[in-house]
One Martini backbone bead per residue (centre of mass of N, CA, C, O) as a GRO file, in nm:
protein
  353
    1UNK     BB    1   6.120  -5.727   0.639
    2UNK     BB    2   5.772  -5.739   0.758
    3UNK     BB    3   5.672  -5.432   0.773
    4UNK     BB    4   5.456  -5.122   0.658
    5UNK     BB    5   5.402  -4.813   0.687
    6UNK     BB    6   5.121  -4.612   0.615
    7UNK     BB    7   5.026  -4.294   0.407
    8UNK     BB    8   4.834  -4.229   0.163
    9UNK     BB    9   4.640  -4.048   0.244
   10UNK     BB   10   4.746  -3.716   0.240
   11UNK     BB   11   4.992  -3.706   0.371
   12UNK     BB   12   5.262  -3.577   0.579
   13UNK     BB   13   5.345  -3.307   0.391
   14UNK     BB   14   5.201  -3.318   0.065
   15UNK     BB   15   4.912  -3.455   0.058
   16UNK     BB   16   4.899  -3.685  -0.138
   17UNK     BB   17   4.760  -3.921  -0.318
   18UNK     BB   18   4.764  -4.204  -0.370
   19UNK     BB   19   4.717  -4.391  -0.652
   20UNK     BB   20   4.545  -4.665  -0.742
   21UNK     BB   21   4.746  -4.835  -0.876
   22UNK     BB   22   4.947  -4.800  -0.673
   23UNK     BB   23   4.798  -4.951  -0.464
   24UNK     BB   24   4.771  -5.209  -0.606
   25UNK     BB   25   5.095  -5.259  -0.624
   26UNK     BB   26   5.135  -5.257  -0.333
   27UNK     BB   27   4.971  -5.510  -0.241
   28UNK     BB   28   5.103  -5.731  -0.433
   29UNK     BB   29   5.366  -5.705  -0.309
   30UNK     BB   30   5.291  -5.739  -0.004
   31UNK     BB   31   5.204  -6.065  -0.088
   32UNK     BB   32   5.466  -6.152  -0.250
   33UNK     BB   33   5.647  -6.075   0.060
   34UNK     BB   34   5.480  -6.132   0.288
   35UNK     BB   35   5.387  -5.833   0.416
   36UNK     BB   36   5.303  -5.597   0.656
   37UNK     BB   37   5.048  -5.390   0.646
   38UNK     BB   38   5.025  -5.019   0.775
   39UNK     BB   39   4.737  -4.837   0.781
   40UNK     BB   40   4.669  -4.441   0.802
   41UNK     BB   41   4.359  -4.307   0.768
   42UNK     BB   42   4.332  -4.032   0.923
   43UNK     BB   43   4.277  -3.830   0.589
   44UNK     BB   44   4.068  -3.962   0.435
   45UNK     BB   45   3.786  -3.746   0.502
   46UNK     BB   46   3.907  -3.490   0.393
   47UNK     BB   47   3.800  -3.475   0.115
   48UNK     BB   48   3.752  -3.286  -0.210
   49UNK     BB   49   3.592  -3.479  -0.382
   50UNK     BB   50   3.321  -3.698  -0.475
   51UNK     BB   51   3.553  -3.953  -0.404
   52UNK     BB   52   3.650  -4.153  -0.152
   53UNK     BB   53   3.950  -4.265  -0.101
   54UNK     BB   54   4.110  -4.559  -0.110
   55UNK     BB   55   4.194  -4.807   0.073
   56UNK     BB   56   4.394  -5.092   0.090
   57UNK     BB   57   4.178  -5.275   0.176
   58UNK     BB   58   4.000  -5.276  -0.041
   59UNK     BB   59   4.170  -5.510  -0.200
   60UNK     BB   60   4.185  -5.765  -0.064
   61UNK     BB   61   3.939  -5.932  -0.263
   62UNK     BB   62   4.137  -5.918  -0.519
   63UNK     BB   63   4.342  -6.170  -0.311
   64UNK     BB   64   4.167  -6.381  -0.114
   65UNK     BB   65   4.268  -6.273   0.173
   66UNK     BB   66   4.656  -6.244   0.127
   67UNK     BB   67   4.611  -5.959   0.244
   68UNK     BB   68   4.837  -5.799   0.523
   69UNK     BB   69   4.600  -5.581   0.664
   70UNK     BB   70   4.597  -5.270   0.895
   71UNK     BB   71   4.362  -5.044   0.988
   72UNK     BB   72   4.400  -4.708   1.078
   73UNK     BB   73   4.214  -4.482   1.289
   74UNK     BB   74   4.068  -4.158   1.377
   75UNK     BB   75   3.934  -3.791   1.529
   76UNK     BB   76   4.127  -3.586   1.578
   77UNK     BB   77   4.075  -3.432   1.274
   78UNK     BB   78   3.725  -3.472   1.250
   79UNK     BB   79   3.641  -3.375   1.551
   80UNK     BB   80   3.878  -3.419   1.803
   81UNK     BB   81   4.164  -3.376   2.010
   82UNK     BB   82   4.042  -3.452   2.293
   83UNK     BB   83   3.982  -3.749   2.300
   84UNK     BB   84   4.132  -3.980   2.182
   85UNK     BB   85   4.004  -4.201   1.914
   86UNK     BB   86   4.038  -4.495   1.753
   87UNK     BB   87   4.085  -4.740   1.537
   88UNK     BB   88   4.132  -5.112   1.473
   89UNK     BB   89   4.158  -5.334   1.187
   90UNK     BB   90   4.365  -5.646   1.208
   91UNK     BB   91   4.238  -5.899   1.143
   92UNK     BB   92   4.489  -6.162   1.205
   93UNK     BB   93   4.549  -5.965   1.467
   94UNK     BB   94   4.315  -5.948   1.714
   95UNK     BB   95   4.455  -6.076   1.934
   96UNK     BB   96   4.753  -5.919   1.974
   97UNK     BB   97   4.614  -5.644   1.971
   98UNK     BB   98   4.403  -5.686   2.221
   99UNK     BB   99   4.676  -5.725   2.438
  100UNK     BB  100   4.845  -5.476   2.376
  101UNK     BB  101   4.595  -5.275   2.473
  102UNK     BB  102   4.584  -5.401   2.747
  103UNK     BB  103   4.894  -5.342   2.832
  104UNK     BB  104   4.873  -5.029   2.779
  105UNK     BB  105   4.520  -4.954   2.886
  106UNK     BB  106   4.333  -5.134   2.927
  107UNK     BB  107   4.123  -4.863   2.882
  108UNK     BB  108   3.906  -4.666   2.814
  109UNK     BB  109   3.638  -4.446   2.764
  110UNK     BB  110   3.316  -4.466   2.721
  111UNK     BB  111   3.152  -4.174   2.693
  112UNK     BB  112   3.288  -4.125   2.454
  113UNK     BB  113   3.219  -4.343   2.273
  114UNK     BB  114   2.940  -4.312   2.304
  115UNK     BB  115   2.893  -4.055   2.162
  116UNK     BB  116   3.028  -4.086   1.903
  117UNK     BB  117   2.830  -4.303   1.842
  118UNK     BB  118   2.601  -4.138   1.811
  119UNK     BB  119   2.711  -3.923   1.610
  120UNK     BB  120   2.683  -4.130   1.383
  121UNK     BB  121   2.398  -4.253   1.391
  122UNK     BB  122   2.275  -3.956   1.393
  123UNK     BB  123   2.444  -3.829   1.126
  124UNK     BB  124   2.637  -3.611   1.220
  125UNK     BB  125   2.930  -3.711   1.121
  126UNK     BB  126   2.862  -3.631   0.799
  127UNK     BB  127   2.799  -3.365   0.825
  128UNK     BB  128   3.033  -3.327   0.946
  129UNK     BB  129   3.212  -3.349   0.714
  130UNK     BB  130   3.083  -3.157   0.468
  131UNK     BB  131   3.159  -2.874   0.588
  132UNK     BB  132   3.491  -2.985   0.694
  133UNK     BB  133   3.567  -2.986   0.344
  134UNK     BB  134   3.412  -2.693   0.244
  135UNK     BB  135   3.625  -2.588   0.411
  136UNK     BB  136   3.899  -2.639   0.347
  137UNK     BB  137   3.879  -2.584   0.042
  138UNK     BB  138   3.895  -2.304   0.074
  139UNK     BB  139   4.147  -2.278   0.304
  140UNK     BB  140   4.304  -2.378   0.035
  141UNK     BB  141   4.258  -2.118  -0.180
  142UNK     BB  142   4.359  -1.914  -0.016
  143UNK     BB  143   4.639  -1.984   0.023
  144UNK     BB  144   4.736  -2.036  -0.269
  145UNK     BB  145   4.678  -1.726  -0.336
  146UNK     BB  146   4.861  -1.600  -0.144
  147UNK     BB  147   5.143  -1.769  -0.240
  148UNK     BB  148   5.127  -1.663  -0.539
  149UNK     BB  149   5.129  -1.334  -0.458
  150UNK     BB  150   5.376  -1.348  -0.197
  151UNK     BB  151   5.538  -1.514  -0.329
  152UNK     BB  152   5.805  -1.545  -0.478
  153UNK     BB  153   6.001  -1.625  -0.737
  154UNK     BB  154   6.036  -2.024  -0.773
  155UNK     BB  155   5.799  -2.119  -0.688
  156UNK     BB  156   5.636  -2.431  -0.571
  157UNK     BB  157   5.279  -2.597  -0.526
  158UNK     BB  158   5.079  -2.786  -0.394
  159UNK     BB  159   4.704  -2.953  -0.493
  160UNK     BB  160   4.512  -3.052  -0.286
  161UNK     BB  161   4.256  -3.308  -0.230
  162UNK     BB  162   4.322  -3.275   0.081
  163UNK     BB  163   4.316  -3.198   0.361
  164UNK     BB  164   4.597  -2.979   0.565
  165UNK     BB  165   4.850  -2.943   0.329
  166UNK     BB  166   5.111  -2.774   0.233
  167UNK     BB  167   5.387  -2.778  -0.051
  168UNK     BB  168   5.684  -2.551  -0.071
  169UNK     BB  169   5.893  -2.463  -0.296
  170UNK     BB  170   6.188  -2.309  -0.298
  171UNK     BB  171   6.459  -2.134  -0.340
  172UNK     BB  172   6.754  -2.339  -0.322
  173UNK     BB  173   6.897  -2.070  -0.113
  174UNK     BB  174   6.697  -2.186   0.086
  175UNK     BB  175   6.657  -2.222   0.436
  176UNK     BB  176   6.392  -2.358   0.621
  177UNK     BB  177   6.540  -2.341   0.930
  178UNK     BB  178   6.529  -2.000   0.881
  179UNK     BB  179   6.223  -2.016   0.839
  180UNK     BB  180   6.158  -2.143   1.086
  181UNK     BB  181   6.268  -1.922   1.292
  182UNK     BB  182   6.175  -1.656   1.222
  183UNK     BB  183   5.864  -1.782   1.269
  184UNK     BB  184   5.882  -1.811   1.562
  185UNK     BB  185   5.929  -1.520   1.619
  186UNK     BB  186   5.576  -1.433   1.519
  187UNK     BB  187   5.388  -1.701   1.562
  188UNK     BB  188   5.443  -1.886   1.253
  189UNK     BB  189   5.361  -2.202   1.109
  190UNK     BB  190   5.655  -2.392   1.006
  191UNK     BB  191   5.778  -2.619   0.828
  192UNK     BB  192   6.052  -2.811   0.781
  193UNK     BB  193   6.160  -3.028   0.518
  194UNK     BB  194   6.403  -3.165   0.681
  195UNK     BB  195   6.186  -3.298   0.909
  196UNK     BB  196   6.111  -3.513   0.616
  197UNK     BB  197   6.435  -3.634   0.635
  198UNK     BB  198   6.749  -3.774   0.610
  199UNK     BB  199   6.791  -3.567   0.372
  200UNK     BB  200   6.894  -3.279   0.171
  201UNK     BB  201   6.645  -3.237  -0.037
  202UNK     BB  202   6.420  -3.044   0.148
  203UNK     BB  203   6.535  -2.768   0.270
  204UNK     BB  204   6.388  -2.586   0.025
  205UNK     BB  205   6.123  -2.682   0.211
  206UNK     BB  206   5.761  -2.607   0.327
  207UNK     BB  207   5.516  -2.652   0.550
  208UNK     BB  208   5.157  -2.568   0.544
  209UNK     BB  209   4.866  -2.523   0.754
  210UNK     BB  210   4.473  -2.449   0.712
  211UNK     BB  211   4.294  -2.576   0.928
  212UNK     BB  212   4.267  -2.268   1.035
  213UNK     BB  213   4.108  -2.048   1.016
  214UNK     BB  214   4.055  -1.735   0.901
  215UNK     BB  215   4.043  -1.407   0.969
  216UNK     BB  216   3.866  -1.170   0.857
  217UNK     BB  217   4.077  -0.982   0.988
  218UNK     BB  218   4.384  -0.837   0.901
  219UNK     BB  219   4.612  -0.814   1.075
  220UNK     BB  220   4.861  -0.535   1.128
  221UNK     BB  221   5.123  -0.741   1.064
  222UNK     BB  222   5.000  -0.736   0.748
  223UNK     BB  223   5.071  -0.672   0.460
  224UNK     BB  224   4.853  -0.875   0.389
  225UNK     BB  225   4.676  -1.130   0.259
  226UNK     BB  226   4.777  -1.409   0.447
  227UNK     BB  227   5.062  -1.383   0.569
  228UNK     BB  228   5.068  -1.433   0.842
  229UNK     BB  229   4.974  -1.733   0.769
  230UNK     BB  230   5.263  -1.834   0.551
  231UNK     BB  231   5.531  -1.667   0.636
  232UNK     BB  232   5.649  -1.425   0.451
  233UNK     BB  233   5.837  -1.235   0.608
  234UNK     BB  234   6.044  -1.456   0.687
  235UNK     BB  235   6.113  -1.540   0.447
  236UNK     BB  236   6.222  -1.268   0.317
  237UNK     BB  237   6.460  -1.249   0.527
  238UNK     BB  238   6.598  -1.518   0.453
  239UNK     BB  239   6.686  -1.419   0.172
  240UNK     BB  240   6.832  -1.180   0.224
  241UNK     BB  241   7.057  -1.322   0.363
  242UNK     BB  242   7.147  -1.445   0.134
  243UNK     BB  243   7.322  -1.419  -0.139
  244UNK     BB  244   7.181  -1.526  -0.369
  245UNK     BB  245   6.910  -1.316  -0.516
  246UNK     BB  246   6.644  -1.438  -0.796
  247UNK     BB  247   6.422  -1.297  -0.661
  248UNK     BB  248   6.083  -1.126  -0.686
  249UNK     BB  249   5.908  -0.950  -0.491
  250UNK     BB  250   5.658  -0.834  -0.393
  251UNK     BB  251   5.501  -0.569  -0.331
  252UNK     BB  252   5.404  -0.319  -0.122
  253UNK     BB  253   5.142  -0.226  -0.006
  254UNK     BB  254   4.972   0.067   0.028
  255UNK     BB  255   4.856   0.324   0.291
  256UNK     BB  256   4.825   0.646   0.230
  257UNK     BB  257   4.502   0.678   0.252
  258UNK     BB  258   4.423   0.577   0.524
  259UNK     BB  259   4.627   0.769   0.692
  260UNK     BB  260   4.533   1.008   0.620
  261UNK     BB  261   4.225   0.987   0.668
  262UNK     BB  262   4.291   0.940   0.986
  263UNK     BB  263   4.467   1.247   1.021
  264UNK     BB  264   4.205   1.393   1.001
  265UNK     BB  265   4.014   1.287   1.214
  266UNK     BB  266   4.222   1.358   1.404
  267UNK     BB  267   4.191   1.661   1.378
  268UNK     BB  268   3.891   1.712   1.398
  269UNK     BB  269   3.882   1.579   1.729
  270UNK     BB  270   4.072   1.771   1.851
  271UNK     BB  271   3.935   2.040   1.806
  272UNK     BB  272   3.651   1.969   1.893
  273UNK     BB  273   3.811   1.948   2.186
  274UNK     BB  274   3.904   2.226   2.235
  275UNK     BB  275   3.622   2.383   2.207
  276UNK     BB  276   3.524   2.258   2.435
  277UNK     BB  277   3.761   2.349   2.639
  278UNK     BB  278   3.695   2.643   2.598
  279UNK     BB  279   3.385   2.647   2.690
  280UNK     BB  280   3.419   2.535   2.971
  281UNK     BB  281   3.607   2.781   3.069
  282UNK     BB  282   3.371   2.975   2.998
  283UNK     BB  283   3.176   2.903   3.198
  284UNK     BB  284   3.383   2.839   3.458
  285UNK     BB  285   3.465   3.209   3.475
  286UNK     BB  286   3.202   3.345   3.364
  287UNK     BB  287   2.888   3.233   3.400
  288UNK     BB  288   2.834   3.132   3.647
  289UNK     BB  289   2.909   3.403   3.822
  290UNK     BB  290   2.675   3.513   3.737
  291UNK     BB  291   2.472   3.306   3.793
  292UNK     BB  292   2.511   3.361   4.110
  293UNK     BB  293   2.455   3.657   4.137
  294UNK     BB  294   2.203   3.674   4.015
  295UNK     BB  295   2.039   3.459   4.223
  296UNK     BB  296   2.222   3.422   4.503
  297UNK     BB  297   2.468   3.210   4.503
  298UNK     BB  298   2.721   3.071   4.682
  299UNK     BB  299   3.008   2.893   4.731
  300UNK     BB  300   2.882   2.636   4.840
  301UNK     BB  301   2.636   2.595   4.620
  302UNK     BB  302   2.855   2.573   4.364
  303UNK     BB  303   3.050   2.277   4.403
  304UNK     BB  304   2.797   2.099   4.221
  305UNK     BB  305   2.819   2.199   3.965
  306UNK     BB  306   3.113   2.235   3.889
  307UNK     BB  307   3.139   1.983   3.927
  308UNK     BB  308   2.972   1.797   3.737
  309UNK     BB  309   3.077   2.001   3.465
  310UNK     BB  310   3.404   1.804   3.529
  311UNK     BB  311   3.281   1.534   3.476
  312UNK     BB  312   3.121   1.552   3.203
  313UNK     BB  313   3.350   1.625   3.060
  314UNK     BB  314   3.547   1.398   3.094
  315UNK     BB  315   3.363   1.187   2.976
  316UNK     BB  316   3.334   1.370   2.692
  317UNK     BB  317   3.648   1.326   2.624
  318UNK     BB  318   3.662   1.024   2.613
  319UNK     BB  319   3.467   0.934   2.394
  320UNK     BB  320   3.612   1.135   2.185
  321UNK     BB  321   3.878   1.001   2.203
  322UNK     BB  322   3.827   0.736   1.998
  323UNK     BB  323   3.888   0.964   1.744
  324UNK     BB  324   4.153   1.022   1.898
  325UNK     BB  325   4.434   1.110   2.021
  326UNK     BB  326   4.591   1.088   2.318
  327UNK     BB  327   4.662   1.422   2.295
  328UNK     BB  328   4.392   1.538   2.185
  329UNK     BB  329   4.275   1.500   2.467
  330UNK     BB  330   4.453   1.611   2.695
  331UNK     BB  331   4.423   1.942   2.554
  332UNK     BB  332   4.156   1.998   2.673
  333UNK     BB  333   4.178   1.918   2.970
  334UNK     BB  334   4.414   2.113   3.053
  335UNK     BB  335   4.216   2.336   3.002
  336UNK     BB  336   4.027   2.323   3.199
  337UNK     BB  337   4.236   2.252   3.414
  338UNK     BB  338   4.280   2.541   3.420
  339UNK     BB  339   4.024   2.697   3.486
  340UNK     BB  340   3.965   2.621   3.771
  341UNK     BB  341   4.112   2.848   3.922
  342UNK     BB  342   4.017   3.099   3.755
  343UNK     BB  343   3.723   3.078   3.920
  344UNK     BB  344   3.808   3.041   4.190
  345UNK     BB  345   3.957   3.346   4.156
  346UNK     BB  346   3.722   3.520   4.065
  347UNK     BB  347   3.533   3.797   4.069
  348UNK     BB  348   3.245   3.827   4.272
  349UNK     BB  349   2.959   3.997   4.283
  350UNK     BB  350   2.759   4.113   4.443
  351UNK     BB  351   2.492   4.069   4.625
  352UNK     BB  352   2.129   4.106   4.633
  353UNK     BB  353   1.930   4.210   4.922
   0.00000   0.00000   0.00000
């Protein structure tokens, strides 16, 4: 073995920085076998203690510089994923690392980079680290609470000091592989333990990533707060799936005081919506042909008030239908265009000389 990929801090999926300790015996350790660390400190920005964890560089002059670190990073996490630009500092591999990249895409795109190096100098992207370290750990205090509230019993999740993933221990007899397929079925996003190893010790855990903002309200199809974004249904019906089911899930919160008062408002503005058009049919059966006997108006000068009279309802059918059921809209219509007929036949006093 030559060389070592590694990432320290946050890594996915378990979230967790090695202890500095162990990085500095880590480093320790490849300068005594002469091994090449490549470090990708991808989200070592995203901490959310009061400082930020070391790179395993940072130790390089604690050994007077025989150790061979090569540090990447990039902004893809904490910027942009749509610029695509990274960084490395190879040490002494700066010529090879150079040719390879030449060989490689010969050359970046100029205008991002310009861009880039602007909002550091001009002290933007540290602003912007501490918002989105900010949002970060709260939208990770929500999901740990989501997770402890709606998943069973016997599970268990590491508390992040930074990124963006959640690792997720389930009870043993479940399968991850199933609980990533029927959340798939959801389009809600869980990685399965399994293909974070070569073995199925990780088989009955799952990670979830935070990193998306929670919406201020929760979809309904979401039995609680945060269910839909934990993947908590699914989760449920794959245990369900299992023989021995030794969990016992939270129960689901009631919703009949809302459905209740739901159907009370939609009862009061469908009555109010059929007195409308009760109101209408006698307005255009029986009013009007008085009020043009009155007047000596034609039935020709009449059929422009008529329309109006039933456009006008319309819309205002339209708009209070917000308030009830479409079938309770429907009813003041079809009263309504029932009364036009009737008016349209009704006898009408003769006109006076």
């Amino acid at each position: 073995m030559k060389a070592c990929v590694l990432l320290p801090n946050f890594p996915n999926p378990m979230g967790s920085p090695v202890p500095v300790e162990r990085k500095r015996a880590l480093v320790q350790l490849a300068v005594e076998r002469g091994l090449t660390l490549i470090e990708s400190d991808i989200y070592g920005e995203l901490y959310f203690g009061e400082q930020r964890p070391p790179v395993l560089k940072s130790f390089d002059a604690e050994f007077q510089g025989r150790a061979d670190i090569m540090l990447c990073s990039a902004f893809t996490k904490t910027v942009a994923p749509g610029y695509r630009i990274g960084w490395v500092a190879p040490g002494r591999h700066f010529l090879k690392t150079q040719a390879l990249k030449f060989r490689t895409s010969v050359a970046c795109p100029m205008v991002t980079q310009e861009v880039l190096a602007q909002f550091i100098a001009d002290g933007g992207y540290d602003h912007h680290l501490r918002r989105l370290r900010a949002a970060l750990k709260t939208q990770m205090h929500q999901m740990v609470d989501a997770v402890a509230r709606h998943f069973p019993m016997g599970c268990r999740l590491s508390l992040p000091q930074g990124g963006m993933m959640l690792w997720i221990e389930l009870p043993r007899h479940v399968d991850s592989r199933e609980v990533f397929a029927l959340a798939r079925l959801e389009h809600i996003g869980v990685a399965p333990g399994a293909a974070f190893s070569t073995t199925r010790r990780f088989d009955h855990f799952i990670r979830l990533q935070y990193g998306e903002p929670s919406p201020r309200r929760p979809r309904r199809r979401s039995a609680g707060s945060g269910r839909s974004s934990i993947g908590w249904p699914s989760a449920r019906r794959a245990m369900r799936r299992q023989q021995a089911v030794t969990c016992a899930p939270m129960p689901e919160p009631t919703t009949h005081g809302a459905d209740s008062r739901y159907a009370w408002m939609r009862l009061a503005a469908t009555l109010a919506l059929m007195t409308i058009g009760s109101a209408a049919m006698y307005v255009i059966a029986v009013v009007l042909p008085a009020v043009q006997a009155e007047f000596g108006v034609k039935r020709a000068d009449a059929s422009l008030p008529y329309t109006l009279l039933m456009v006008g309802f319309g819309l205002g059918g339209v708009m209070m239908g917000k308030l009830a059921d479409r079938f309770g809209v429907m009813v003041p219509v079809l009263i309504g265009a029932a009364g036009w007929p009737a008016a349209s036949r009704s006898p009408r006093p003769a006109a006076a000389c």
